[in-house]
C-alpha positions in Angstrom: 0.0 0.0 0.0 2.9 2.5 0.4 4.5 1.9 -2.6 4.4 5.2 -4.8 3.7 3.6 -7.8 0.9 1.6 -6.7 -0.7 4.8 -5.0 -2.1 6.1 -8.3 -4.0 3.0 -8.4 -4.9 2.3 -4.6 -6.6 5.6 -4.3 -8.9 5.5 -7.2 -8.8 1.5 -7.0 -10.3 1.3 -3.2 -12.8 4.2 -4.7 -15.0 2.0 -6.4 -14.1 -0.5 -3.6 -16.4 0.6 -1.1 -19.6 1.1 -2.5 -21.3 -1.9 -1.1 -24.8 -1.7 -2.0 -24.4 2.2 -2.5 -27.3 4.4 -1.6 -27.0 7.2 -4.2 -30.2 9.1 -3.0 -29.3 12.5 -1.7 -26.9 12.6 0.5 -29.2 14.6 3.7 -31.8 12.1 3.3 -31.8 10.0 6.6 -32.9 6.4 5.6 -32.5 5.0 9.0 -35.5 6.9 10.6 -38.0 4.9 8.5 -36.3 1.7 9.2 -35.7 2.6 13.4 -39.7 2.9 13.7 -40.0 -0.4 12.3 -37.7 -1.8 14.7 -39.2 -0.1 17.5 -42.3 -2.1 17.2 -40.6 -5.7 17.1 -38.6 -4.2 20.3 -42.1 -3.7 22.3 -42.0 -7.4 22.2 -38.7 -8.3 23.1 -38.6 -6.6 26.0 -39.7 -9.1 28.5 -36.9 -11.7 27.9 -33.4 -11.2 29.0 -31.4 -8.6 26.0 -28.3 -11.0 26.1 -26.4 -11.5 22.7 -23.7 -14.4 23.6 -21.2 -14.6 20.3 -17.8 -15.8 19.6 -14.5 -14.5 17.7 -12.1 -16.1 15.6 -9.3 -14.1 17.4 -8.7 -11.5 19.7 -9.0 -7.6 19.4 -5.4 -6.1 18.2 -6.2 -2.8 18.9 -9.7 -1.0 19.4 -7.8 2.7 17.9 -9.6 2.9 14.4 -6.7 5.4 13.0 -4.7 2.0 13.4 -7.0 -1.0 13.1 -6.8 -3.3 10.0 -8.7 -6.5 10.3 -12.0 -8.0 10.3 -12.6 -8.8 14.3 -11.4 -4.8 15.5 -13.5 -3.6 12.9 -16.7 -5.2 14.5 -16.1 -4.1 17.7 -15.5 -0.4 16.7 -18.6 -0.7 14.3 -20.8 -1.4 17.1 -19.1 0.5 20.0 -18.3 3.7 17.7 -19.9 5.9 15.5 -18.8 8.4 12.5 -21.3 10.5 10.1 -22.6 7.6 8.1 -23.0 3.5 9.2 -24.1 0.9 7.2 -28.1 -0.2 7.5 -29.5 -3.7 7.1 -28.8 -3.3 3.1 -25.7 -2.5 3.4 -26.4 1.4 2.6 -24.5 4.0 4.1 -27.6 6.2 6.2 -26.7 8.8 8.4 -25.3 8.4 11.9 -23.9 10.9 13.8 -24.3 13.7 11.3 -28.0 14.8 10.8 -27.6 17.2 8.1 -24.9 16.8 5.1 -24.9 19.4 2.3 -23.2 19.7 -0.7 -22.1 22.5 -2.5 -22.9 23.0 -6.2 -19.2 21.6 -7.8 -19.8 18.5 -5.2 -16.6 19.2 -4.1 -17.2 20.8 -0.3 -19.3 18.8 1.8 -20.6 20.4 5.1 -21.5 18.3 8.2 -24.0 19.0 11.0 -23.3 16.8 13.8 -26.0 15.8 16.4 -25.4 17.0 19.4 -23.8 13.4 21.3 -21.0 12.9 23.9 -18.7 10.4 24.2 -18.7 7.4 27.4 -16.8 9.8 29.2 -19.1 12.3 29.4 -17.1 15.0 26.9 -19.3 16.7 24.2 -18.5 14.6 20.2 -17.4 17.4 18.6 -16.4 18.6 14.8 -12.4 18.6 16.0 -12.9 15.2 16.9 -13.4 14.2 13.3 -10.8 16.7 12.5 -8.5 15.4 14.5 -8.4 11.3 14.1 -8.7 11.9 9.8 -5.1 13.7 10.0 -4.1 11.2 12.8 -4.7 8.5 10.3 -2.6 10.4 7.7 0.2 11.5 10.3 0.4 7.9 12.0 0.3 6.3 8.0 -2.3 4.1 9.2 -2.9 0.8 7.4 -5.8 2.0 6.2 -4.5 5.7 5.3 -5.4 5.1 1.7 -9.0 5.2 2.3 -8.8 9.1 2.4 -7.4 9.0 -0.6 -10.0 6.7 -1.6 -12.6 9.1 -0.6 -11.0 11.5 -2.7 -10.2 13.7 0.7 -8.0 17.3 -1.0 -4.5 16.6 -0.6 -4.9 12.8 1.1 -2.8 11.5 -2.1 0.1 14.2 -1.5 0.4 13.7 2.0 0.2 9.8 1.6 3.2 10.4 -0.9 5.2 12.5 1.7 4.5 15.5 -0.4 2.7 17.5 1.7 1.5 17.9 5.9 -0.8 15.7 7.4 -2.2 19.0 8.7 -3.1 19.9 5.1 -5.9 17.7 4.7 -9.1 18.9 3.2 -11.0 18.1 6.5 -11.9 21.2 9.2 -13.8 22.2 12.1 -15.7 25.1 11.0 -17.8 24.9 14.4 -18.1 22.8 17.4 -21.2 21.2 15.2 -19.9 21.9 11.4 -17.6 19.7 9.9 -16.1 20.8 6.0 -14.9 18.2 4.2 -13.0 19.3 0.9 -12.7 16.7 -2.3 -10.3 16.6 -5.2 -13.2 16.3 -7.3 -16.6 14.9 -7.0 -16.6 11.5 -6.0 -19.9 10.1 -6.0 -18.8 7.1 -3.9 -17.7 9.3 -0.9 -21.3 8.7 1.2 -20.8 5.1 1.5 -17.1 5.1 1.9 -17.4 7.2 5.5 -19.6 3.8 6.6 -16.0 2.5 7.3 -14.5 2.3 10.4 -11.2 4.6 9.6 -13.7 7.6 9.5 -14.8 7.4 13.0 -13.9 10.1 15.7 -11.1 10.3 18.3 -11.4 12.4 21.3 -7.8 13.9 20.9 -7.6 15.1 25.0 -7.8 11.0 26.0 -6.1 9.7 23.1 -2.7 11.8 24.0 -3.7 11.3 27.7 -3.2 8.0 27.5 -0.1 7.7 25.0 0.6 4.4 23.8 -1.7 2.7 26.1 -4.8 4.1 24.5 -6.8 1.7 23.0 -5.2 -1.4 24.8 -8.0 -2.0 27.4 -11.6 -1.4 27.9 -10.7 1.4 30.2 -8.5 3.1 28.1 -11.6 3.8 25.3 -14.2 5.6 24.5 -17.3 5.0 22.9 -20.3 6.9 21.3 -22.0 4.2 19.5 -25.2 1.7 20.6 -22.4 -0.2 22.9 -19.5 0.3 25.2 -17.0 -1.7 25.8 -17.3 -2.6 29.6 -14.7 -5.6 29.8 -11.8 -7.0 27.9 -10.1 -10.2 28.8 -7.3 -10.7 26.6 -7.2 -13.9 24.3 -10.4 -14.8 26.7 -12.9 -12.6 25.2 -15.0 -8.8 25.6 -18.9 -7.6 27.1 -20.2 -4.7 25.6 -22.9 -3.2 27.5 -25.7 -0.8 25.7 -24.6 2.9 25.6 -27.8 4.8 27.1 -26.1 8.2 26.7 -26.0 6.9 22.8 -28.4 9.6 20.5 -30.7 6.6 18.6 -30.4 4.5 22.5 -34.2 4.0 22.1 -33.7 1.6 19.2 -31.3 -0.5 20.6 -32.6 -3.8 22.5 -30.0 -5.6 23.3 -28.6 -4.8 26.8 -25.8 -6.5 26.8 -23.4 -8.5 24.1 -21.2 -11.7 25.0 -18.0 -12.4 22.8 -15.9 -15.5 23.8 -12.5 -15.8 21.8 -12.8 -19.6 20.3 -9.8 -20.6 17.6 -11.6 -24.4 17.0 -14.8 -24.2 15.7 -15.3 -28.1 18.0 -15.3 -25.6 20.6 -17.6 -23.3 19.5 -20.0 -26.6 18.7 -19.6 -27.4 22.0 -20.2 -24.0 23.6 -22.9 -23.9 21.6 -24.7 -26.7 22.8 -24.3 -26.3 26.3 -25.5 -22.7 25.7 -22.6 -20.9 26.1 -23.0 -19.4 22.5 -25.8 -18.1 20.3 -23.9 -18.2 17.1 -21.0 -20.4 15.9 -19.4 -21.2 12.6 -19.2 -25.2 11.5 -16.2 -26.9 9.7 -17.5 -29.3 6.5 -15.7 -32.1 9.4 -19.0 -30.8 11.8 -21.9 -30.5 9.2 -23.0 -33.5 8.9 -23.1 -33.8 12.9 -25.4 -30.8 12.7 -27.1 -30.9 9.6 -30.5 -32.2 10.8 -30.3 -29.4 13.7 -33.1 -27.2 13.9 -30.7 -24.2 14.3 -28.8 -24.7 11.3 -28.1 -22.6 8.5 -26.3 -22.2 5.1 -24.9 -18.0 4.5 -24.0 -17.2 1.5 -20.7 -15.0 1.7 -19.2 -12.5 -0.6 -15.3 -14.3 -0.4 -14.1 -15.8 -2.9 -11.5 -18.9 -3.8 -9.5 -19.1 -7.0 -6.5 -19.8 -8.3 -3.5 -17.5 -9.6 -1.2 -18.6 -12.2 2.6 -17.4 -12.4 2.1 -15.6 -15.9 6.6 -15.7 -16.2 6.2 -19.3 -15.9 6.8 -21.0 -19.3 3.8 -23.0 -19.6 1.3 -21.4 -17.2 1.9 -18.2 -19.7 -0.4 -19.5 -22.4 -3.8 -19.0 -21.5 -5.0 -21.4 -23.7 -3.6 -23.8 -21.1 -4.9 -21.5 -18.3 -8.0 -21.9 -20.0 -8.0 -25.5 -20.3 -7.1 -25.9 -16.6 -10.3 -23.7 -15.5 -12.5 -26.2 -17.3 -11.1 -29.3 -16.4 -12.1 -28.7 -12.6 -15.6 -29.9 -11.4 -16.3 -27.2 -9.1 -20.0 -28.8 -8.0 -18.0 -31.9 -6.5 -15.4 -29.6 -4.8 -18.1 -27.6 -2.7 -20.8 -30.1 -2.4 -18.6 -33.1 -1.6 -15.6 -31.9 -0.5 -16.7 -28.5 1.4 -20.3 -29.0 2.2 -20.0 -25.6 3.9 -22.5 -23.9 1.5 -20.1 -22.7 -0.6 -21.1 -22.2 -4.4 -19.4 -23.0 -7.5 -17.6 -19.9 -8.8 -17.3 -19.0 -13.2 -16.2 -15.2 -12.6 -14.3 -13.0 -10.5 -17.1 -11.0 -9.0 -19.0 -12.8 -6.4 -22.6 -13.5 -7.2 -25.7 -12.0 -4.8 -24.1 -8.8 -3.8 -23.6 -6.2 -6.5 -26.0 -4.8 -8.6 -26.7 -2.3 -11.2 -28.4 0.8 -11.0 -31.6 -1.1 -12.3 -30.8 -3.8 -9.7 -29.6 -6.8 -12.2 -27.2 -8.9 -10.2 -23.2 -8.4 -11.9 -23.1 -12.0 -11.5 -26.2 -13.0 -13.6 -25.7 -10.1 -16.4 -21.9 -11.3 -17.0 -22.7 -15.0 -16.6 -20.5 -18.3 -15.9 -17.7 -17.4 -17.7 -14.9 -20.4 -19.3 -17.5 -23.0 -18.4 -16.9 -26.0 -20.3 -17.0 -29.4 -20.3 -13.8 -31.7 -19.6 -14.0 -33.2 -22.8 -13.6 -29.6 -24.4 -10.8 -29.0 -21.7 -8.7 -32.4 -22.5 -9.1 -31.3 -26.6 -7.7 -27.9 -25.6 -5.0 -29.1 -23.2 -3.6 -31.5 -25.9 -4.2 -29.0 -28.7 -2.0 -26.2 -27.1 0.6 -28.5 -25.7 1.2 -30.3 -29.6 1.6 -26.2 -30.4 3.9 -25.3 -27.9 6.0 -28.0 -28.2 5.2 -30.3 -25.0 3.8 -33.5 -24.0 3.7 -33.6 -20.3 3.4 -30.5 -17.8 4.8 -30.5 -13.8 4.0 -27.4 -11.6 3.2 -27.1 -8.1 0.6 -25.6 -6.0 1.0 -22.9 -3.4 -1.2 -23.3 -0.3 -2.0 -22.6 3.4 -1.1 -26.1 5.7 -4.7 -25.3 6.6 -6.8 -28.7 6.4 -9.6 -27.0 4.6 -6.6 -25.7 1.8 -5.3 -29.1 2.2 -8.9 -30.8 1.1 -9.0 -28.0 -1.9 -5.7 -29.0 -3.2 -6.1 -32.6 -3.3 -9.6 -32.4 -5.1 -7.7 -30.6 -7.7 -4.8 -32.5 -8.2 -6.9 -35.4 -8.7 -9.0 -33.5 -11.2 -6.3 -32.3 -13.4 -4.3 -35.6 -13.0 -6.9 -37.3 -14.2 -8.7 -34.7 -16.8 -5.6 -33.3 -18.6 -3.5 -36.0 -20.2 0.0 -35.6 -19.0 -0.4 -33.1 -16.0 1.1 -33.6 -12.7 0.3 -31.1 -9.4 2.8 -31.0 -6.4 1.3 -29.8 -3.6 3.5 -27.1 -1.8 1.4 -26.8 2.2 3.4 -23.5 3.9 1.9 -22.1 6.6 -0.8 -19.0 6.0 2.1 -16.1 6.4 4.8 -17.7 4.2 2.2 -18.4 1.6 1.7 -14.5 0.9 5.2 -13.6 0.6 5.5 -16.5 -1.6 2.8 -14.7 -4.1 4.0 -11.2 -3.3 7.8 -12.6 -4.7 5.7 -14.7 -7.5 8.0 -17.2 -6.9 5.2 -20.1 -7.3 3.7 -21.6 -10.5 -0.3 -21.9 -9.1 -1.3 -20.3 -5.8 -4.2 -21.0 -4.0 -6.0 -17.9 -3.2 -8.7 -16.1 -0.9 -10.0 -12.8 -1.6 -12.3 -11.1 0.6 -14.0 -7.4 -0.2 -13.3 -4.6 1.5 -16.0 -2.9 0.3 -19.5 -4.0 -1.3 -18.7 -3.0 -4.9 -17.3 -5.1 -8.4 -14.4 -2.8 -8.3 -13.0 -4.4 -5.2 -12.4 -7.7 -7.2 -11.6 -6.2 -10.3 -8.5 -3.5 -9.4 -6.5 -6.3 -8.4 -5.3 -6.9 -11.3 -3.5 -3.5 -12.8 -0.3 -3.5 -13.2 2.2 -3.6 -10.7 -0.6 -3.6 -8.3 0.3 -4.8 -5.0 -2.7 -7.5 -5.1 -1.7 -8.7 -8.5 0.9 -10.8 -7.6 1.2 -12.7 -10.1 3.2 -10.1 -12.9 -0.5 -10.5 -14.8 -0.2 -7.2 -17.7 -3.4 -5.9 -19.9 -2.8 -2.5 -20.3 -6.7 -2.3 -21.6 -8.0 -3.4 -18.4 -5.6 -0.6 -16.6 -7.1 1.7 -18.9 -10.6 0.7 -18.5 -10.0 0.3 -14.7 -8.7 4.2 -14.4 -12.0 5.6 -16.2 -14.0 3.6 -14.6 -12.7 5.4 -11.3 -13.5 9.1 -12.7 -17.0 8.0 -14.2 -20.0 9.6 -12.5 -22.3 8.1 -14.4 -23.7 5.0 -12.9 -25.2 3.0 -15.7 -21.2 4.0 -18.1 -19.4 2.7 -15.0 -21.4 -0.6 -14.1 -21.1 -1.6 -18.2 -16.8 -0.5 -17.7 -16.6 -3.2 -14.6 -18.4 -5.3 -16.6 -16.1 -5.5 -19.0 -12.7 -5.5 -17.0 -13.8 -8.9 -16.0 -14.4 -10.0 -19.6 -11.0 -8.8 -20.2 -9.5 -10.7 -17.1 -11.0 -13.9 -17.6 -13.0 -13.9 -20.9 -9.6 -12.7 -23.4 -6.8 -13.8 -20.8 -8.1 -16.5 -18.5 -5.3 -14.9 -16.0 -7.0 -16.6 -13.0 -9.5 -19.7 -12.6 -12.1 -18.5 -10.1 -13.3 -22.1 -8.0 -16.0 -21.0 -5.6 -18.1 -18.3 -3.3 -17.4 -18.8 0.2 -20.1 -20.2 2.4 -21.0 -20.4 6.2 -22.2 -23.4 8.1 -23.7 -21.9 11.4 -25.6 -22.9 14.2 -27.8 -20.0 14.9 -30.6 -19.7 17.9 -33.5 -19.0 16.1 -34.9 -16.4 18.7 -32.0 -14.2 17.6 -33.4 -11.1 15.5 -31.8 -8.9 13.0 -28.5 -9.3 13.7 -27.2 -7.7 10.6 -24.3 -9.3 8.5 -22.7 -7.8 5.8 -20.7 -8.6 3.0 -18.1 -6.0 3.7 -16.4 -3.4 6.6 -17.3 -4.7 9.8 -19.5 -8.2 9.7 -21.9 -7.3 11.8 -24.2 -4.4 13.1 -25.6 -5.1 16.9 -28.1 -2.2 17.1 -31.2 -3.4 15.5 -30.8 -7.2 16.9 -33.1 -8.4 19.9 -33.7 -11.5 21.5 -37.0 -12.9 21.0 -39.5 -14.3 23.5 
């Protein structure tokens, strides 16, 4: 992310990244009002059983400071303890949060915040400055997720990031203890939804620099101004959040209280689970049969996705006619129903299917279709067919992959697949553990890697910039300069209906003229899920979920 060159990409690349399920109504309509009277209505109910939400984690917290946090389990806990000027709804739209007001000046380029007037857990007013001050924080401390700013197309975020200019020269200021002014580069018509993400939150600067280096370490040492606080942190154990009454929307929360217990083996969670320890827990393909006839079971779709990279120096792997002909020759059904069983989905595209839509709501999946489908008679006639061109008769390359079993499982299904589908083909299986195998890609010093991709934000683009060149998730020296073209306008194109038909084709060009990659399959979840829990809200991207409209029912 800090590598100069890749900058000019990041920031407009992460631009289109974010706009999961975009709301592109006007930006000082407040959709959350209609949605909070609904919720107030199911809450009459709810309120004579005990408001307990019992969850687990995968890990523990690294940090709960949001100008430093950069992973999936701090970003829930700030979501839900913390709030900026926008948060995602139950759709995944940005709606306003702490601002009540947001106008925007004719050029689209100055947009002027009027904050609600809040206070933090600690009983100190939420004020303009605070915003002020964690954005240049952010920028000052090169935060791992300082390119967001950029992303949002903040004035001189780009300049600053590239040591050109003072963090302090940020287009972001306090005009009044209530006014925000944010300045753009240009207009950026994905700069709502992008402040849903947890870098844009406020930092009470007085108790940040109190604290030093020990700020955001322990539940003491935080604040909150969201639906929760954090009340208790037990490191590697787990955290309680308790609801925030002095929170502004406080009437529409239920909950009273939420659980989280650090579990690392999802036996355990099973077994916390069942003894009741747990509302919610995440099943191995090992555990779904065990489960499977449980009333509390459930398949979720999620927006991940598994595929494979190809070395495109690599002598053979460069044609992708044989790329091609080793996308085909993979039976993706028998890999997630047989092998995975986790409700995981056969994957024929880069963009995951289910989340990302058009402006007249046609799903990107379904308009671009399964792409390098074929059958693995058509793949063994092209595999033999390319090989007689290029000179070859038998083909050995190896496979990068996590020692993770479920990796493991994925690799062996394959190499029996192509073993046996492609005349001549042998896979080695190459099992490093989960660190090793990313500087392994990152050095592209593999033939096929094995790889996850998750979105940071609910939008095409943040599948489809990963493959410019020299980007830093590229990995794999893959070069079109079309699709760089194509991805660059598509950054700068305020027009909706132009820009969904650009990512459209970028993918085409990926995978439809190149075959650079062989997508496998959409992640799944195998839960066990209480079914008295209520609109707990998962989404695809940012933090996973949103605690303020969930209740327990009686």
């Amino acid at each position: 992310m800090k590598n100069k060159k890749w900058l000019g990409f990041i920031f407009l690349t992460i631009f289109a990244l974010v706009l999961s399920g975009c709301n592109f109504n006007s930006p000082d309509t407040d959709k959350g009002s209609e949605k909070e009277k609904e919720g107030t209505k199911e809450g009459d109910t709810a309120a004579t059983v005990e408001q307990v939400l019992k969850l687990s984690a995968s890990a523990e917290i690294p940090t709960m400071d949001s100008t430093k946090a950069h992973d999936g389990v701090a970003f829930n806990v700030l979501n839900n303890t913390n709030e900026g000027l926008y948060r995602q709804d139950e759709n995944n739209e940005s709606i306003l949060a702490l601002a009540e007001k947001h106008d925007v000046s004719e050029d689209e380029v100055v947009h002027t915040f009027t904050l609600r007037d809040t206070k933090w857990s600690n009983g100190d007013p939420v004020t303009a400055a605070d915003f002020e001050y964690a954005w240049k924080r952010v920028m000052r401390e090169a935060g791992a997720y300082n390119y967001m700013l950029a992303t949002a197309g903040i004035k001189n975020a780009e300049a600053i990031m590239n040591e050109e200019m003072d963090a302090d020269e940020l287009g972001i200021k306090a005009t009044g203890d209530l006014t925000l002014e944010v300045t753009l580069e240009s207009p950026n018509p994905l700069f709502v939804t992008l402040l849903a993400f947890p870098t844009f939150l406020p930092q009470n600067q007085e108790f940040v620099e109190g604290l030093g280096d020990q700020y955001a370490l322990e539940a003491e040492n935080v604040l909150a101004n969201g639906p929760f606080k954090l009340v208790s942190w037990t490191h590697e154990q787990g955290w309680v959040l308790e609801k925030n009454e002095d929170y502004w929307d406080a009437d529409n929360v239920k909950l009273d209280k939420v659980e989280v217990i650090v579990v690392k083996e999802p036996s355990t969670g099973a077994n916390l689970y069942e003894t009741g320890k747990i509302d919610r827990t995440l099943l191995t393909s090992a555990l779904v049969q065990q489960y499977a006839d449980n009333e509390d079971f459930q398949i979720e779709k999620e927006s991940d996705i598994i595929f494979l990279r190809f070395n495109h120096n690599h002598p053979i792997l460069g044609n992708p006619e044989i790329r091609r002909a080793i996308n085909m020759a993979i039976d993706r059904d028998g890999l997630t129903d047989i092998i995975l069983q986790d409700g995981s989905t056969p994957l024929y595209g880069l963009v995951a299917g289910g989340y990302y839509f058009s402006p007249d709501q046609k799903d990107y999946r379904e308009i671009n279709g399964d792409i390098n489908k074929g059958s693995i008679e058509e793949a063994k006639t092209l595999w033999e067919n390319t090989l007689a061109e290029i000179g070859e008769k038998e083909v050995t390359v190896s496979i990068n992959i996590a020692d993770s079993e479920a990796h493991k499982k994925v690799a062996e299904y394959l190499q029996a697949q192509l073993e046996d589908n492609l005349p001549g083909f042998k896979l080695e299986i190459k099992a490093v553990p989960f660190a090793q195998r990313l500087e392994i890609e990152k050095a592209i010093t593999y033939d096929i890697s094995l790889s996850s991709w998750g979105p940071d934000y609910s939008d095409p683009m943040t599948y489809l910039d990963m493959w410019v060149t020299g980007g830093s998730a590229n990995r794999m020296d893959y070069d079109n300069p079309k699709l760089n073209n194509l991805v660059s306008q598509a950054y700068s194109e305020t027009d909706l209906s132009k820009r969904f038909e650009m990512l459209l084709e970028i993918e085409k060009i990926l995978l439809v003229e190149d075959a650079a990659i062989a997508p496998l399959y959409q992640t799944g979840s195998a839960i066990l899920k209480r079914g008295n829990i209520k609109d707990l809200v998962k989404h695809p991207s940012g933090a996973e979920f949103s605690y303020k409209w969930a209740y327990i029912e009686e």
